[in-house]
C-alpha positions as CSV (number, residue, x, y, z in Angstrom):
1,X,26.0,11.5,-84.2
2,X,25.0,9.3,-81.9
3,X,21.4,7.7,-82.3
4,X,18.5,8.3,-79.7
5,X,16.8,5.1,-78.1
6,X,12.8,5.2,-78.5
7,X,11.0,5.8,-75.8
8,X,8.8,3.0,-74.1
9,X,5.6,2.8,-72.2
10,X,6.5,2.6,-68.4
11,X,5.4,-0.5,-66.8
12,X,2.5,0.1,-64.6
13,X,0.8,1.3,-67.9
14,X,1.8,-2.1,-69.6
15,X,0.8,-3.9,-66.6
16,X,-2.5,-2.0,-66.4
17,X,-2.6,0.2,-63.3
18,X,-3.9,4.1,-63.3
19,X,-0.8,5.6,-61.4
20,X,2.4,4.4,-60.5
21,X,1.4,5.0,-56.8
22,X,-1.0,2.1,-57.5
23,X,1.4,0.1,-59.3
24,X,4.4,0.4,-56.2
25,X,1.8,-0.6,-53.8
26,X,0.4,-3.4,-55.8
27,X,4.5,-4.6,-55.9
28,X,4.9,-3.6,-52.1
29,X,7.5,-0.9,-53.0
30,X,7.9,1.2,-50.1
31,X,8.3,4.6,-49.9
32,X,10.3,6.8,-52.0
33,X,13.9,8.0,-51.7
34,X,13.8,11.8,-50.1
35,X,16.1,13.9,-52.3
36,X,18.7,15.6,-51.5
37,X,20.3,15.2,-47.7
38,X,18.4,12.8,-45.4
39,X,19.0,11.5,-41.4
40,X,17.5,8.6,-39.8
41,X,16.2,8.8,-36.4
42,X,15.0,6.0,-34.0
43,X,11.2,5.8,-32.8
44,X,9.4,3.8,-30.3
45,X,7.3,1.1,-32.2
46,X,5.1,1.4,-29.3
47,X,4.2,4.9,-28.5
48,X,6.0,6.8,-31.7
49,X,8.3,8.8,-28.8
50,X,12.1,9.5,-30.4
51,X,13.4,9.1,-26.9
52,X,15.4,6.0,-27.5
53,X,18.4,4.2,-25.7
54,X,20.7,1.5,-25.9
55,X,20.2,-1.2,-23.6
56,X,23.3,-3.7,-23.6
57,X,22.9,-7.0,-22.3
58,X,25.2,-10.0,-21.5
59,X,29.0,-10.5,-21.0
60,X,31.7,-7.9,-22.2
61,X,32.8,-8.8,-25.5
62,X,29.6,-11.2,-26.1
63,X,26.6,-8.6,-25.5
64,X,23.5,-8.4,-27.5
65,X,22.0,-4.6,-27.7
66,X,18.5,-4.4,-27.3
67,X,16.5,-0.7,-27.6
68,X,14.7,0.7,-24.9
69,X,12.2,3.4,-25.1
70,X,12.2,5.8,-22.0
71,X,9.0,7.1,-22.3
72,X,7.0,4.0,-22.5
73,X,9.9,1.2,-21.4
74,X,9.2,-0.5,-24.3
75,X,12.3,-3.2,-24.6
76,X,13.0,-4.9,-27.9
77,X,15.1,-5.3,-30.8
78,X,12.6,-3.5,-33.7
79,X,13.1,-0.1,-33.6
80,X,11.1,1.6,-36.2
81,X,14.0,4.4,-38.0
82,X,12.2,7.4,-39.8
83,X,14.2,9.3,-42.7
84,X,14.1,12.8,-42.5
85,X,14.8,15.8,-44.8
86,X,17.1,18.3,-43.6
87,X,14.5,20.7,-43.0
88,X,12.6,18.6,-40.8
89,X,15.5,17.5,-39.0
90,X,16.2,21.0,-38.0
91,X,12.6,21.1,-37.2
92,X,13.0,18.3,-34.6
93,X,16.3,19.4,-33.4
94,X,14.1,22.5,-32.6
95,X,11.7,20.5,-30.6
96,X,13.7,18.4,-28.8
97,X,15.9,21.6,-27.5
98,X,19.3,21.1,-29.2
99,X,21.5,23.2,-30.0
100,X,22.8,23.8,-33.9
101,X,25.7,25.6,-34.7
């Protein structure tokens, strides 16, 4: 029979913090891992609209891809990417007018 390990006080509480929501922020951990399923969609860092393009620039075969917003024209290279669950994925699918099978 194999023997059990004994369990140990998690860190934050060693390291003196109320929650581990205090502790992640206090380390800068960012948010979570959603469970299950998840997508990633491009936003506009400027005005938070998901109607995002690919701008290519340069010579064929040496071209640098910048994103361009086409709401706001917003042109830059840090586009903010938002994980969603499958629900709301569906849910903006809805809104934007797409069609799921």
């Amino acid at each position: 029979m194999k023997k059990k390990s004994k369990l140990s006080t998690p860190t934050w509480i060693i390291e003196g913090y109320d929650s581990p929501e205090e502790y992640e922020k206090a380390k800068g951990v960012k948010e979570k891992k959603k469970e299950g399923k998840t997508f990633k969609v491009r936003k506009c860092p400027k005005c938070k609209s998901y109607n995002i393009g690919v701008q290519l620039i340069g010579e064929e075969g040496k071209s640098a891809k910048n994103w361009e917003c086409r709401e706001c024209k917003w042109v830059g290279k840090d586009v903010m990417i938002e994980e969603l669950t499958e629900d709301e994925f569906m849910k903006y699918l809805d809104e934007k007018g797409e069609e799921v099978a």
